[in-house]
N, C-alpha and C positions, 0 to 999 in steps of 0.2 A: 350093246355097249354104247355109253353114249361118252357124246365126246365137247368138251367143255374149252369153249374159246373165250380168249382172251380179251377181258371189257377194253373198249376203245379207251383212246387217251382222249381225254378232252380240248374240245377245241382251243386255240390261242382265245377266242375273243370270249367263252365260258370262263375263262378262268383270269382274262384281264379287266380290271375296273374301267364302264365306260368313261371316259375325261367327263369333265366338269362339264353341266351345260354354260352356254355362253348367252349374255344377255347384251342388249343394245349398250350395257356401260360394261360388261368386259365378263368374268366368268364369276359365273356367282360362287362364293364364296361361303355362306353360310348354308349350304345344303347339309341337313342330317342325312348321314348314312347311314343303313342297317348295322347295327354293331360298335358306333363310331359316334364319338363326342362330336360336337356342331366345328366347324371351323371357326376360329379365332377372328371376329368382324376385323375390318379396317380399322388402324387410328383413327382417320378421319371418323367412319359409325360409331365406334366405342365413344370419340370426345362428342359426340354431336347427343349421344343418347344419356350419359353421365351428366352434359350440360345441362342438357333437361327436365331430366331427374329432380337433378340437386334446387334447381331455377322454379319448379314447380311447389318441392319440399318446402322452399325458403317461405316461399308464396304463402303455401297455408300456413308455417310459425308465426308471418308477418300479420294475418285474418287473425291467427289465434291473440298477438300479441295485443291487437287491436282491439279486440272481441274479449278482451281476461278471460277467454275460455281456450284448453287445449283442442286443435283443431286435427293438429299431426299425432297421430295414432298408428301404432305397429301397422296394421292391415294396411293400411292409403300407402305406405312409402313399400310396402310390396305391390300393390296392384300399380303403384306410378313405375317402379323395374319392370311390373308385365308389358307397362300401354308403351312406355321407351323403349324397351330390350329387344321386346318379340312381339310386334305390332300385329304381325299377321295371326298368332294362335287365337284359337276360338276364348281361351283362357283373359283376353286382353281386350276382347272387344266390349261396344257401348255397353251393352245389354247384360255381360256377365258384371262388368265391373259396375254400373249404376246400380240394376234391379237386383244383382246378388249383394251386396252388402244393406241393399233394404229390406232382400229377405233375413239376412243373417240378423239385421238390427232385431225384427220382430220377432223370430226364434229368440235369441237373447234376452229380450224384454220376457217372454212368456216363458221362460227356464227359471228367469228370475221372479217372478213371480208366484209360480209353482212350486217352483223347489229352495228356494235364498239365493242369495250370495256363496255358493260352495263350489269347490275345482271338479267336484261330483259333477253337480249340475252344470257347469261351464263346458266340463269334456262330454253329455248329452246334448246340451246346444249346438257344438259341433258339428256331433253327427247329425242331427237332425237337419243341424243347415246344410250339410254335405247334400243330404239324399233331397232335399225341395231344393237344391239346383240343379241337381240333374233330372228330376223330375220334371223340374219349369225350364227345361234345355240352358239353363243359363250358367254355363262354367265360371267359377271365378273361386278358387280357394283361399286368398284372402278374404274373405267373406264368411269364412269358417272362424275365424280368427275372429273377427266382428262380436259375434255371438259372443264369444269368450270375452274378449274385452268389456261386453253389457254384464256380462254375470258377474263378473270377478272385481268390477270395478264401480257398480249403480250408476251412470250417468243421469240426469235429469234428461228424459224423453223431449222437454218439451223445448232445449237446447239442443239437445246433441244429438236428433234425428235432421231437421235443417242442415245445422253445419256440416253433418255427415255426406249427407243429400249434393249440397252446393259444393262440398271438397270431390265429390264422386263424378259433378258437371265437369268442375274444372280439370281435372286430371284427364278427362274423356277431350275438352275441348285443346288443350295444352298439346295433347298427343295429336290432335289433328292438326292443330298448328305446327308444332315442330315436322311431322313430315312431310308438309309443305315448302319448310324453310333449305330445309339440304334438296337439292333436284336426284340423289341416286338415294336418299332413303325410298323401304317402301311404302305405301301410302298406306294408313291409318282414317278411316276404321277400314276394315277387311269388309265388315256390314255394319249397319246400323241398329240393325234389330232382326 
């Protein structure tokens, strides 16, 4: 006969969440947890990172306005919310946001040249850009979007790969300057390549 004991209770400290870590400027705050939306940044983070969002945005309208060509494009005013929002993800750095939307441009270009101008061919540019960034380790999912905006939209290559280029420096150099400007953001890039 056997005889069936009772599973232990578990410990206080299994089953309480350890506190926040603590940093030289006080407890950090945007830790994700397993299960659990990110914490809610600072006023001060949220206005410091929306300032330069919008300050960078402005930046390329004012090139575009300059240039009679549009410069601001759906994809750049997502990848400037990565390089401001969440500096640290792999998703934000040089290397995703420069070389992924150049790969995305030339997927783009040869969708559109293969296949037209069709929401067919735009939504296989996609994927195609999808899988040559994770291929060329270069995360950035605006750059998915890129491709799409070449199919859907014909830009002149011989335009709108440049200004793409130079909007993809600035947003990369913008981001390393603003987290230089607040002393408790964190530093940007995470890497450079």
């Amino acid at each position: 006969m056997s005889t069936v004991l009772p599973s232990p209770s578990p410990s206080p400290s299994a089953t309480t969440p350890a506190p926040a870590p603590e940093s030289a400027d006080g407890p950090v705050r945007a830790r994700i947890t397993a299960g659990r939306a990110p914490a809610r940044p600072t006023t001060a983070a949220a206005f410091h990172s929306i300032s330069a969002v919008t300050a960078v945005l402005l930046g390329l309208v004012g090139i575009g306005a300059l240039l009679h060509e549009p410069v601001l494009i759906p994809p750049l005013a997502a990848s400037a919310a990565l390089v401001h929002s969440a500096p640290t993800l792999p998703l934000a750095q040089p290397r995703g946001v420069v070389v992924g939307h150049l790969l995305g441009t030339a997927v783009g270009y040869g969708a559109l040249a293969a296949a037209g101008d069709s929401a067919w061919a735009a939504a296989v540019a996609a994927g195609v850009t999808l899988a040559l960034l994770m291929a060329a380790r270069t995360p950035h999912s605006p750059a998915c979007a890129t491709s799409v905006v070449i199919v859907l939209q014909s830009p002149d290559p011989a335009r709108f790969v440049p200004l793409l280029f130079g909007a993809t420096v600035l947003l990369v150099l913008t981001g390393y300057a603003a987290s230089r400007i607040r002393r408790k953001a964190p530093r940007y890039p995470a890497y450079w390549w």
